[in-house]
C-alpha positions in Angstrom: 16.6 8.7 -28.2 17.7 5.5 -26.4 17.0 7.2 -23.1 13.6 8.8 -24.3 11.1 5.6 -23.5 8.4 8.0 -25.3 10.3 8.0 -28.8 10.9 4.1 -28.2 7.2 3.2 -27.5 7.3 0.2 -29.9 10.6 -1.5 -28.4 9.0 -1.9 -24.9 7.0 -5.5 -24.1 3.6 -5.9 -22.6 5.2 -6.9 -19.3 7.7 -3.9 -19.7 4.2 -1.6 -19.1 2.7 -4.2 -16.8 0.0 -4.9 -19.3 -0.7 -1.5 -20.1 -0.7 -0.3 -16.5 2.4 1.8 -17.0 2.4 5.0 -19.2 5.9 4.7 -21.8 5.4 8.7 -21.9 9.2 9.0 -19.2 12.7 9.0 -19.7 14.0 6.2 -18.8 16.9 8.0 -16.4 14.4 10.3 -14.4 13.1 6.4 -12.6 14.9 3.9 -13.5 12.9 1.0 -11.4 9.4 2.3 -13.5 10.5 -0.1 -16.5 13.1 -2.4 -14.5 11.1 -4.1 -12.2 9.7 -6.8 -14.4 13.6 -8.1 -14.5 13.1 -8.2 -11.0 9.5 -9.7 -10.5 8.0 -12.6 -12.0 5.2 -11.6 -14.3 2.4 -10.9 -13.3 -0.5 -13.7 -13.7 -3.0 -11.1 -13.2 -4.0 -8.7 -15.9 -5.6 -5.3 -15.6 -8.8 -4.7 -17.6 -8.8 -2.2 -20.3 -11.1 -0.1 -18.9 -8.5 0.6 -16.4 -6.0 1.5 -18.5 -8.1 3.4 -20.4 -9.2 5.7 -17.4 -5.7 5.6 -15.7 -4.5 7.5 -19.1 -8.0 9.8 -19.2 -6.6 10.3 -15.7 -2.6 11.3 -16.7 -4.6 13.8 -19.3 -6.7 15.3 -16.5 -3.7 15.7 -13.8 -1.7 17.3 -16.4 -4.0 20.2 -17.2 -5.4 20.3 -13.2 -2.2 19.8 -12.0 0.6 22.0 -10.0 1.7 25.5 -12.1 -1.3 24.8 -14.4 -3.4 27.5 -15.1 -6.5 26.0 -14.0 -4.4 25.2 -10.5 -3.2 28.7 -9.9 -6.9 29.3 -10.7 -9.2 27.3 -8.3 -6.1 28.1 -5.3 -7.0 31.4 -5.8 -10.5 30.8 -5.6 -10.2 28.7 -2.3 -8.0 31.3 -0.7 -11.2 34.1 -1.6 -14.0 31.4 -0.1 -15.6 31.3 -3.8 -16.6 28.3 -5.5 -16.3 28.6 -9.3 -19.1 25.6 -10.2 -18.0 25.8 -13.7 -14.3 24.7 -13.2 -13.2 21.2 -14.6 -10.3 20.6 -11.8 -11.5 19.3 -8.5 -8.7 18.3 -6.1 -7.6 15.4 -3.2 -5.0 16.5 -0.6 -3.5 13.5 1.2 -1.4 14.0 4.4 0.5 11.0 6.1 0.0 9.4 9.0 2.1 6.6 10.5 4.2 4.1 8.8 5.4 3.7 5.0 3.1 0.6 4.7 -0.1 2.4 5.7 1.0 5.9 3.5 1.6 3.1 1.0 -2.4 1.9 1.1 -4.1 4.8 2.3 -2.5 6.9 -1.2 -4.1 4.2 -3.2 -7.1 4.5 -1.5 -7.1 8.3 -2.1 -5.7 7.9 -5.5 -8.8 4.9 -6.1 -11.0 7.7 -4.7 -9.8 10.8 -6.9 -10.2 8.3 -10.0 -13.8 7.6 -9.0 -14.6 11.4 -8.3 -12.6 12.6 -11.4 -10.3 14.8 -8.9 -6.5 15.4 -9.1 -4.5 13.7 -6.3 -2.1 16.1 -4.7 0.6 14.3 -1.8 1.4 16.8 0.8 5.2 15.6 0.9 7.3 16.2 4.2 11.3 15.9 5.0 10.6 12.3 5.8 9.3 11.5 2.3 11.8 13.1 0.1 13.5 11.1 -2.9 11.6 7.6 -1.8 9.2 7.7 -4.7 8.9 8.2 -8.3 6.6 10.8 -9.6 3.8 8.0 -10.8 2.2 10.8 -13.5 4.1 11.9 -16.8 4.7 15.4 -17.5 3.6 16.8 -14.1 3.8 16.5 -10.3 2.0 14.7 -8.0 3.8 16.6 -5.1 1.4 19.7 -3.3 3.2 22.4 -4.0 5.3 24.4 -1.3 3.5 27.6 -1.4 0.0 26.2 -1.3 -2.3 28.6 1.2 -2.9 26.4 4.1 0.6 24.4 4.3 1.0 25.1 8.0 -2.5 23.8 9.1 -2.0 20.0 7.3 0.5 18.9 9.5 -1.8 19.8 12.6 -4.7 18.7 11.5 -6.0 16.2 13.6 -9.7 14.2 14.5 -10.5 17.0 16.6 -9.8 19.6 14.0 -13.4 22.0 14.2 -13.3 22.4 10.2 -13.5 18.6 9.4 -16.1 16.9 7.6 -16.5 14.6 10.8 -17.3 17.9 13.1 -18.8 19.6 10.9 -21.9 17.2 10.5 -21.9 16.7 14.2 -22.1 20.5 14.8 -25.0 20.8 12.3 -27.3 18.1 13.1 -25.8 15.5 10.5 -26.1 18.2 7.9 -24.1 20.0 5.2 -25.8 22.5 3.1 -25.9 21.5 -0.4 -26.5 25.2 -2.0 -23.2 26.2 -3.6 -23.0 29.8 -1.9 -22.9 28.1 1.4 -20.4 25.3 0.8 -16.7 26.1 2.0 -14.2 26.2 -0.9 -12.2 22.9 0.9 -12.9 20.1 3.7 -11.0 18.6 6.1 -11.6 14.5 6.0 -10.5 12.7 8.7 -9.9 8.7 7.8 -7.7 7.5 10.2 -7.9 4.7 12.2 -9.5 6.4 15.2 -12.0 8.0 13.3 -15.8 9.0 14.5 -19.1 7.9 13.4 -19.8 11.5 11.9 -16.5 11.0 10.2 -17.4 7.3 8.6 -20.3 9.1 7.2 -17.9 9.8 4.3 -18.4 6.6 2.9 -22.7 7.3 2.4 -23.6 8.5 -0.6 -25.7 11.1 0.6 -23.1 12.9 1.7 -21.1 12.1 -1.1 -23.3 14.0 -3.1 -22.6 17.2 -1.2 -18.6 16.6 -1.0 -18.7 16.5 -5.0 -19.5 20.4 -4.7 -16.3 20.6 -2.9 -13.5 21.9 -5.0 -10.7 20.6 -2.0 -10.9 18.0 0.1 -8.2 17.2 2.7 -7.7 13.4 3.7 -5.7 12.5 6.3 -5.5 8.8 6.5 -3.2 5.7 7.6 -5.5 3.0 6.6 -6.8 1.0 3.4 -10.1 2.7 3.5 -10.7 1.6 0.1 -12.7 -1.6 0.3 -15.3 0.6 2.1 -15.8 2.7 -2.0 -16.8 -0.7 -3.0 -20.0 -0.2 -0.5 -21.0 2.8 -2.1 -23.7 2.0 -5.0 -22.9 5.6 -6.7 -19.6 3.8 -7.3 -20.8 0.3 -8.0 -21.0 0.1 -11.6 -17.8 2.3 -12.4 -15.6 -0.4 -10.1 -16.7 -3.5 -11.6 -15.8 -2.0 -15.0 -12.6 -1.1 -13.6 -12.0 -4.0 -11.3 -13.9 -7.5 -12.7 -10.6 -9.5 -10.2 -11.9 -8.2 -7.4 -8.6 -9.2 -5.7 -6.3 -7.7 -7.7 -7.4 -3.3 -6.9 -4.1 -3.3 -4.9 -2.2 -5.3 -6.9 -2.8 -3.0 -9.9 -2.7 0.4 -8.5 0.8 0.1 -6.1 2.3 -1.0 -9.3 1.0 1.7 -11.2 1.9 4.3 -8.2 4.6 3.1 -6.5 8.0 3.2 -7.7 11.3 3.9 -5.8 13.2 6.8 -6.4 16.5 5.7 -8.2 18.9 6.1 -4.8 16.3 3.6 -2.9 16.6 1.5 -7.0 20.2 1.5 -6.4 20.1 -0.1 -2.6 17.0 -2.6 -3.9 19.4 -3.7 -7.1 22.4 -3.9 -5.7 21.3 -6.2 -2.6 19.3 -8.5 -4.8 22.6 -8.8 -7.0 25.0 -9.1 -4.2 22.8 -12.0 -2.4 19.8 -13.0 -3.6 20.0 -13.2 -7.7 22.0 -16.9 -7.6 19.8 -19.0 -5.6 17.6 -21.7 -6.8 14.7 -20.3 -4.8 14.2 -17.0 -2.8 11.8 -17.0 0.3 10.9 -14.3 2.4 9.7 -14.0 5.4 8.3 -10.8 7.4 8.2 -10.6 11.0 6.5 -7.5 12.8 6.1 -7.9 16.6 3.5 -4.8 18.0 4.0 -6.3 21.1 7.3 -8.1 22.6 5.7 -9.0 26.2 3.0 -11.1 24.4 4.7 -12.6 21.7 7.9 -13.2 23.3 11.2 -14.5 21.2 10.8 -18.2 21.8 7.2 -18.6 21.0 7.5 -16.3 18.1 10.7 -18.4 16.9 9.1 -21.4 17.4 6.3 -20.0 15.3 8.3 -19.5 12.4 10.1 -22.7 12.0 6.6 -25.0 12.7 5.4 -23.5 9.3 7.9 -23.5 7.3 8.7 -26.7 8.2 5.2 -27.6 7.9 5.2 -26.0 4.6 8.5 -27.0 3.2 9.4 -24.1 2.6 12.6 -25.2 4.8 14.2 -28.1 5.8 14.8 -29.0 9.2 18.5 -29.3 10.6 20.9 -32.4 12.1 21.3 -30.6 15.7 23.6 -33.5 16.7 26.2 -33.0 13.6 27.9 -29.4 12.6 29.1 -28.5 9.8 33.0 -28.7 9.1 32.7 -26.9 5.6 29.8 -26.4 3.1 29.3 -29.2 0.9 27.7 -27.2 -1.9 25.6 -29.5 -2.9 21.6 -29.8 -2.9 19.2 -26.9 -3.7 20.0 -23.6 -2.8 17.5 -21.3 -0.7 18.0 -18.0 0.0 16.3 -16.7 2.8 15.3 -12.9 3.1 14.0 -12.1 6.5 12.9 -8.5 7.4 12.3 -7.3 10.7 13.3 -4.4 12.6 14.8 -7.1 15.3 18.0 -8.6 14.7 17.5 -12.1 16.8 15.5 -13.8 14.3 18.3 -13.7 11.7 21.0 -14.6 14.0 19.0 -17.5 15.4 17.9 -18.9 11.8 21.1 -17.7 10.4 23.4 -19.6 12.8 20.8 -22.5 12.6 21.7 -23.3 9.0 25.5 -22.3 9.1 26.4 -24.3 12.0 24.2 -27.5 11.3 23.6 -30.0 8.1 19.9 -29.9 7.0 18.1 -33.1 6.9 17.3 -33.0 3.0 21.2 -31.8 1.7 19.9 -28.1 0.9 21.7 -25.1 1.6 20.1 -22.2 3.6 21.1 -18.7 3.3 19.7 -16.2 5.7 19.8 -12.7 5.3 18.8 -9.6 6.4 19.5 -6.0 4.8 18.7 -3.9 7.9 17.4 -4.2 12.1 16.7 -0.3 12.9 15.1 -1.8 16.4 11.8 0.4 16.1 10.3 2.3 13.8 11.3 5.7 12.8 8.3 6.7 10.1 9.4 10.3 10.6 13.3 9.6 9.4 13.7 9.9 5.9 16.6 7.1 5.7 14.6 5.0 7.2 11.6 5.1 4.8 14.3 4.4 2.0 15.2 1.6 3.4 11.9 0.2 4.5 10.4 0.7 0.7 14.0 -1.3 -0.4 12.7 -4.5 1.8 9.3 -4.1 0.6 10.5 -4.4 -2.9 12.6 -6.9 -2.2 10.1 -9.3 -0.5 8.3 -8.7 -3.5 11.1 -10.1 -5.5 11.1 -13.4 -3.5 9.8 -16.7 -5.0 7.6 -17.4 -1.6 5.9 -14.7 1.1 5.8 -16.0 4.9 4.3 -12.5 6.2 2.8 -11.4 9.9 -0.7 -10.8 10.7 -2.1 -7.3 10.3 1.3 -6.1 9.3 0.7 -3.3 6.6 4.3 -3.6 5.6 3.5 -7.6 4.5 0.2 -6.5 2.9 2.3 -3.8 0.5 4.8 -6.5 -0.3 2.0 -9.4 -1.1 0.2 -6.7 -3.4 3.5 -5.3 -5.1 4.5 -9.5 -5.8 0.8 -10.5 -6.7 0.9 -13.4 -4.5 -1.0 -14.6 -1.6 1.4 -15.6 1.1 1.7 -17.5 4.0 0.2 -15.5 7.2 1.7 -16.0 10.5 -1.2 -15.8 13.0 -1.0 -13.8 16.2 0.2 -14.6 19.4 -2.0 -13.9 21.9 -0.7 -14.1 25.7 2.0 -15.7 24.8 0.4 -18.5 23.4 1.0 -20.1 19.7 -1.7 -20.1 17.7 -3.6 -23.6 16.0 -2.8 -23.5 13.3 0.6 -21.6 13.5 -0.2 -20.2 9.8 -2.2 -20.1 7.1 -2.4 -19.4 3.1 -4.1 -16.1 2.2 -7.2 -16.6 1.0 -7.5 -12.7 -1.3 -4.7 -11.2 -2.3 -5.6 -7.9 -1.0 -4.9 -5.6 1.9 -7.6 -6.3 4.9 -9.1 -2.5 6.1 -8.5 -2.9 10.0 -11.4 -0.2 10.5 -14.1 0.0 8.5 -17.4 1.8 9.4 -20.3 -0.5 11.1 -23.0 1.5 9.6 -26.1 1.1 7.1 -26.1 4.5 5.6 -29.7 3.4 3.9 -31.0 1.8 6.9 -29.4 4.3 9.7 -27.7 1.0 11.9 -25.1 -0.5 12.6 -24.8 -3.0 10.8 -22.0 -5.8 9.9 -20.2 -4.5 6.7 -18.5 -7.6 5.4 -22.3 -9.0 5.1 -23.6 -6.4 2.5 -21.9 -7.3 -0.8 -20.8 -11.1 -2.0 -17.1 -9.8 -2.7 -16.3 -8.1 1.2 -15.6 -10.1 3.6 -13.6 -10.6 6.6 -9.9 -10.6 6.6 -7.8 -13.8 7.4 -5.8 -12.1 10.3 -8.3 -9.7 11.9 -11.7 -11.0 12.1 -13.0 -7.6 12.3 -11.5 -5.8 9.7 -13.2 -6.1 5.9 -11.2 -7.1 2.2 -11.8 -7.8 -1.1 -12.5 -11.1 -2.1 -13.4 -13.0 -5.6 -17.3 -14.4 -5.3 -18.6 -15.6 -2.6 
């Protein structure tokens, strides 16, 4: 019984469930980092409404009878394989297939999975080699993994913008147009909602055509981005969101908690780090550097970057270049510094900073960094692992310092439920004025949301239609979430 949370219901905290977010209905072994994050993670200040929880466990109910080796499941594939369309059936389905990095899986799921909720569909993850053992199943009793055997396996992985059968090419091809009589609709859809995305393919997000997609018993999403901000422009889905969402800030926040948790082998790597180096300092900062582009944000400038705001911040304390250290004194505050990047120079040059030379204000800096893979391998499964570790541990840290328009900083901000400091991009080589800034939302900013008045039929500025989207912080064209006006 002690390892059966479900029999134990009663003995687990509010914050052990998140506030309710979290299902007790798992055995504590099968994910071990499901209940033992909150040791980990302050709590959190932002609570999810109980509408939410109420619908995330009408959801659980719904996966479990739609889901994978369910009758109705083995049912509708069937159907989809003959073409037919059984209007009376109570499971209606989301595919998701990756695209890109862990940080923009990690956003574009939730947008799906905010999307299935919405649509009352079941969220199926098409899960390749690269994915295996990073994640928890989120759902208790079931899978959220598409199964092997499913009919069209071979096409997912090739399915790209210019795939003929997508929703995109489809309307194009047909004059803006998808029949809406049920003996012409196809059994499943291809949606394309990737960051290179076509007009005809943004039409997704008009409810119009939304209409005719409910008909659809599958629909296919390929995605790397946050498309979700863009539901929150829908009026169909108005009224269901602010019941589910009054913190308008907090839709991440709430859902990558509920979904996300690491398998326990990437648990183990997370735990043991933060034991090893991080769990006896005073306070833990971390800070997040992702260069897209090392001939115009050089080293130096980005270096120099980093230390202006944290010194401006206080976040750290400047050095004595003209004395060195003989041996630690031990006294003062402690700091421990977590820096991710997939370059190793910024450790050693902040590392060395602080071991070779006494800081100003008596505090003792720690750096460290847990890996430098020196570019990005999305498609290697080890190094998903780790990347989802370092996301969970800059979660963990006291203070965020993260890069501008880095998904990976946006996951770990959401995860924490804290708005961090954003270091602004350099642009030819040049530091930007100011070097930083404090997030103003706490959510992800969609770097590509449509331009188009569905109602009107122009383009039109999206972040200008609804009080609570604006423009993000670090990418003046892309669109968040924000509280008010």
């Amino acid at each position: 019984l002690d390892d059966d949370l479900s029999q134990v219901a009663g003995e687990l905290t509010s914050d052990r469930l998140l506030g309710g977010l979290l299902s007790p209905n798992f055995t504590r072994r099968s994910c071990l980092s499901r209940y033992q994050s909150i040791s980990y993670r302050k709590s959190s200040r932002h609570e999810p409404s109980s509408y939410l929880i109420s619908r995330l466990r009408e959801y659980e109910r719904l996966h479990k009878r739609c889901g994978p080796y369910a009758e109705s499941y083995k049912k509708s594939i069937k159907e989809m394989v003959s073409g037919r369309i059984d209007s009376s059936s109570a499971c209606r389905y989301v595919v998701w297939v990756a695209k890109c990095g862990l940080g923009n899986r990690m956003l574009s799921i939730t947008s799906a999975f905010l999307y299935a909720l919405l649509t009352n569909r079941v969220l199926l993850i098409y899960e390749e080699a690269d994915m295996a053992n990073v994640f928890c199943e989120p759902f208790p009793d079931t899978t959220w993994l598409l199964p092997k055997d499913f009919p069209f396996n071979y096409r997912l992985s090739r399915f790209k913008q210019k795939y003929a059968k997508s929703f995109g090419n489809t309307l194009k091809n047909n004059n803006n147009k998808i029949s809406v009589s049920t003996e012409q609709l196809p059994s499943h859809l291809y949606l394309y909602l990737s960051h290179d995305y076509s007009h005809h393919d943004k039409l997704f997000f008009c409810d119009q055509d939304q209409i005719v997609l409910r008909n659809i018993p599958w629909l296919i999403i390929k995605s790397d981005v946050y498309f979700l901000p863009s539901l929150f422009l829908m009026p169909s889905f108005e009224e269901e969101l602010s019941k589910l969402f009054p913190d308008k800030e907090t839709v991440f926040h709430h859902l990558g908690r509920y979904l996300f948790h690491p398998s326990n082998q990437v648990w183990t790597l997370i735990t043991s780090y933060y034991k090893k180096y991080l769990a006896e300092a005073e306070e833990r900062i971390g800070i997040q550097i992702r260069i897209f582009d090392k001939k115009t944000s050089p080293f130096q400038q980005v270096m120099d970057q980093i230390l202006t705001c944290t010194f401006k911040e206080k976040l750290l304390p400047q050095v004595d270049m003209g004395k060195s250290i003989v041996a630690p004194s031990g006294k003062g505050k402690s700091k421990a510094v977590l820096l991710t990047s997939l370059i190793p120079s910024y450790y050693e040059k902040l590392k060395d900073m602080y071991l070779k030379h006494p800081t100003l204000n008596g505090e003792v800096i720690n750096v460290y960094q847990p890996s430098h893979e020196e570019k990005q391998r999305s498609t290697n499964n080890v190094h998903n692992q780790k990347a989802l570790a370092e996301i969970n541990l800059l979660s963990m840290m006291d203070v965020l310092v993260t890069s501008a328009r880095s998904t990976f900083g946006y996951v770990a901000q959401g995860l924490a439920g804290k708005k961090p400091l954003i270091l602004y991009k350099i642009e030819d080589k040049k530091i930007p004025n100011p070097v930083c800034g404090r997030a103003v939302s706490l959510e992800p900013c969609f770097h590509s949301p449509p331009i188009y008045d569905c109602k009107a039929k122009r383009e039109v500025d999206t972040a200008t239609i609804v009080p609570y989207l604006r423009h993000c912080e670090d990418i003046h064209w892309g669109i968040k979430l924000f509280n008010g006006t």
